[in-house]
C-alpha positions as YAML, in Angstrom:
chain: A
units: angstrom
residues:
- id: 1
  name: UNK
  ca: [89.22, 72.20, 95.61]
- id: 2
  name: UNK
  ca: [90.58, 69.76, 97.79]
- id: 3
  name: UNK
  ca: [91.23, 65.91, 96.48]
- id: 4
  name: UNK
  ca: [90.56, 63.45, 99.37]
- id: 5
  name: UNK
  ca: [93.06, 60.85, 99.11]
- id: 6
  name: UNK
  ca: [92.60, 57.31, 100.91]
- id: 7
  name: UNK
  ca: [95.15, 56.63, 103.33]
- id: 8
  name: UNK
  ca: [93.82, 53.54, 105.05]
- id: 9
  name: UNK
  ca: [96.23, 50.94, 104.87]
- id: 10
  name: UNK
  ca: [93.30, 47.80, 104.05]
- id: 11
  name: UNK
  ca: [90.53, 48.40, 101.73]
- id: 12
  name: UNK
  ca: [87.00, 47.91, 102.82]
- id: 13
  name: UNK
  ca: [84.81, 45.61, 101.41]
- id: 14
  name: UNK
  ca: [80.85, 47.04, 101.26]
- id: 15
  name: UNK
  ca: [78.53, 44.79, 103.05]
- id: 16
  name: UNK
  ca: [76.07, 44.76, 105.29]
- id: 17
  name: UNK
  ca: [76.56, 42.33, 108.11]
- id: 18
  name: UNK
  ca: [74.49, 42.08, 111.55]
- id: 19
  name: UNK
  ca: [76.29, 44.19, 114.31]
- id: 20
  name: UNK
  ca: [75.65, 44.39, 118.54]
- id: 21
  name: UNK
  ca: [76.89, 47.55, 119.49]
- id: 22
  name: UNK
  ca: [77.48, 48.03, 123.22]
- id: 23
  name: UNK
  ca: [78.52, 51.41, 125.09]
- id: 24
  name: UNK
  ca: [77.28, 54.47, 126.46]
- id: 25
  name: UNK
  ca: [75.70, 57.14, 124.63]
- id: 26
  name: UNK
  ca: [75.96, 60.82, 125.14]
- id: 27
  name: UNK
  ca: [74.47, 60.77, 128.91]
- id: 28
  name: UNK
  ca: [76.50, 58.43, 129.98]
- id: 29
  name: UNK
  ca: [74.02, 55.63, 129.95]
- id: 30
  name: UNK
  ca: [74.89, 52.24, 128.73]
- id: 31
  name: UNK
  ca: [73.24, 51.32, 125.26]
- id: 32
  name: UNK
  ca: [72.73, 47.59, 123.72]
- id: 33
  name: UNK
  ca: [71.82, 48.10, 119.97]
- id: 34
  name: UNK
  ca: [71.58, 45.80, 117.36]
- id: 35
  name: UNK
  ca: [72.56, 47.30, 113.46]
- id: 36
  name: UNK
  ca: [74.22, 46.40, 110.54]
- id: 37
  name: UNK
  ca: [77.56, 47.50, 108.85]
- id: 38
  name: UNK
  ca: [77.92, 49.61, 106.26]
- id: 39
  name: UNK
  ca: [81.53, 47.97, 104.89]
- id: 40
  name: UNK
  ca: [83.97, 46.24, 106.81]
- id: 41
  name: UNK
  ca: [88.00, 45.36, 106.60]
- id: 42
  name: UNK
  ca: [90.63, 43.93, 108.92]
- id: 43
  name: UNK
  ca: [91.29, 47.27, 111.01]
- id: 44
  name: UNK
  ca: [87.53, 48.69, 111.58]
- id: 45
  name: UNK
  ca: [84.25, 49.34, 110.11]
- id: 46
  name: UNK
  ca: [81.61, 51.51, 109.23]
- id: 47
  name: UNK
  ca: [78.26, 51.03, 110.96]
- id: 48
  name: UNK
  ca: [74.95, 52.49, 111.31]
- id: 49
  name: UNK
  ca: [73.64, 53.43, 114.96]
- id: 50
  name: UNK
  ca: [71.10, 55.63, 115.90]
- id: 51
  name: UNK
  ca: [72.17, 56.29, 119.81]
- id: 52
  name: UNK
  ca: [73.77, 59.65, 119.78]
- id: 53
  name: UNK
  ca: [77.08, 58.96, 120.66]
- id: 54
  name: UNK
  ca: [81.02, 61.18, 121.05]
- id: 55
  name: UNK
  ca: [83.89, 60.35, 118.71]
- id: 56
  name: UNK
  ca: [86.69, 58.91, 120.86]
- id: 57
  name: UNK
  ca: [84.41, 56.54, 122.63]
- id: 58
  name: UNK
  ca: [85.40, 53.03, 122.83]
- id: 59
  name: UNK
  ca: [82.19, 50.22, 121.89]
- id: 60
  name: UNK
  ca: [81.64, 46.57, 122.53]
- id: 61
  name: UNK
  ca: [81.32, 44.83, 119.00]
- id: 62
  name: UNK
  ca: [79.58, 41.49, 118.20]
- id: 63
  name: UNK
  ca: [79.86, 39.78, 114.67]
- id: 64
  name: UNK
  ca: [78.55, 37.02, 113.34]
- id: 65
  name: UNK
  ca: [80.91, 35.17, 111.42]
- id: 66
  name: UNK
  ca: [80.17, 32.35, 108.91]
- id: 67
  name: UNK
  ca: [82.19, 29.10, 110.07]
- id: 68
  name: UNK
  ca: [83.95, 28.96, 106.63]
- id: 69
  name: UNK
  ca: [85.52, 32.28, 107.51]
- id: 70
  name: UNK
  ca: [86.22, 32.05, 111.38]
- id: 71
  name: UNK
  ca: [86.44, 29.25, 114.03]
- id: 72
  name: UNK
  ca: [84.23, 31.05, 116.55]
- id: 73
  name: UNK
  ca: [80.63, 31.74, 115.27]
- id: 74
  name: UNK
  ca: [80.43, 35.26, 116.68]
- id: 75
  name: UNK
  ca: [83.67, 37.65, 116.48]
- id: 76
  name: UNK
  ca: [83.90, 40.04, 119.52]
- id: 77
  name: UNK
  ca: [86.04, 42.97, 119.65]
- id: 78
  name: UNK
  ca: [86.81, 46.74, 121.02]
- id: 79
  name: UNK
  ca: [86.16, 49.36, 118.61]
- id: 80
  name: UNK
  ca: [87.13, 52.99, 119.08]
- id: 81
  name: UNK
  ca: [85.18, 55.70, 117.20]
- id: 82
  name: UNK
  ca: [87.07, 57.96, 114.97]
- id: 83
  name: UNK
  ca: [84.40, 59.67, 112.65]
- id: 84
  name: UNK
  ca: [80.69, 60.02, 113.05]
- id: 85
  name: UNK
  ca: [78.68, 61.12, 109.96]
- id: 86
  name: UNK
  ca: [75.13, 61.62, 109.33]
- id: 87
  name: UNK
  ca: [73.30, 59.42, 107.30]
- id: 88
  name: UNK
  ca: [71.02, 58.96, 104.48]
- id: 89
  name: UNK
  ca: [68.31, 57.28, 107.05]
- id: 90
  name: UNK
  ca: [66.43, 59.29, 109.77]
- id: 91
  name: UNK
  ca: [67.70, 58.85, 113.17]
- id: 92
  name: UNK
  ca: [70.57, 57.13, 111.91]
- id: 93
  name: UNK
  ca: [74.18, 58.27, 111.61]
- id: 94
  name: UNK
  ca: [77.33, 56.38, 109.97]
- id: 95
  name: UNK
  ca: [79.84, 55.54, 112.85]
- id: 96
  name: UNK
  ca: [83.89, 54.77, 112.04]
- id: 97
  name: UNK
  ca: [85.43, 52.45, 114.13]
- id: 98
  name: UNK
  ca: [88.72, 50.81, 114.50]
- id: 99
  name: UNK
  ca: [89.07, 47.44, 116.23]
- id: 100
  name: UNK
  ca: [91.37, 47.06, 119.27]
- id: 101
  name: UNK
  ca: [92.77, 44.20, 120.82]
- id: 102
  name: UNK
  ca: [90.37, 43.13, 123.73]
- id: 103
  name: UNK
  ca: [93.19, 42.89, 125.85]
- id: 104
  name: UNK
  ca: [94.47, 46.13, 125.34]
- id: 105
  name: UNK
  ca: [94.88, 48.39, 128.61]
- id: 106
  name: UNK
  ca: [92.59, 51.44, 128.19]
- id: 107
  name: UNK
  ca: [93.60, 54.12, 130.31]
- id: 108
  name: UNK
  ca: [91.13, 57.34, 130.92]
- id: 109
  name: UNK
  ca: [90.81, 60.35, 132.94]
- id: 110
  name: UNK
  ca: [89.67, 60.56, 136.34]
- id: 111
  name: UNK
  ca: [87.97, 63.49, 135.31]
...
């Protein structure tokens, strides 16, 4: 048997905060979807969504952030999708992001 060991390098913190998810699902047609996280931490998070999407895409993220916390009421960023799980809820599954810099250059294929 195989021990999974946790390599992230910050620890996630379970709670379930609003989420806008923005990107384009499996067809290639933008989606606008409003969910809720599963746990957060500085470097990504774990959300619910229920448009099929592909691991590797790159989503819009919009979070609500109390004022005590953050400057700026709503906290947007780029997250890119490393693991998609299925969930305990129907239609749902359990996306992994990590947040990118907005400014970040994102190159693609022009395939």
């Amino acid at each position: 048997m195989t021990t999974f060991v946790d390599q992230r390098r910050q620890k996630r913190v379970t709670v379930g905060l609003p989420v806008r998810v923005k990107g384009l699902d499996l067809g290639g047609n933008k989606f606008d979807e409003v969910t809720k996280s599963v746990d957060v931490s500085p470097d990504g998070a774990c959300i619910l969504l229920k448009t099929p999407i592909r691991k590797g895409t790159v989503l819009d993220l919009s979070l609500p952030m109390p004022r005590t916390v953050a400057p700026k009421p709503v906290y947007e960023t780029v997250g890119l999708v490393l693991r998609i799980e299925s969930s305990e809820l129907p239609r749902s599954s359990r996306v992994a992001v990590r947040f990118r810099p907005v400014q970040q250059k994102q190159y693609h294929s022009e395939a």
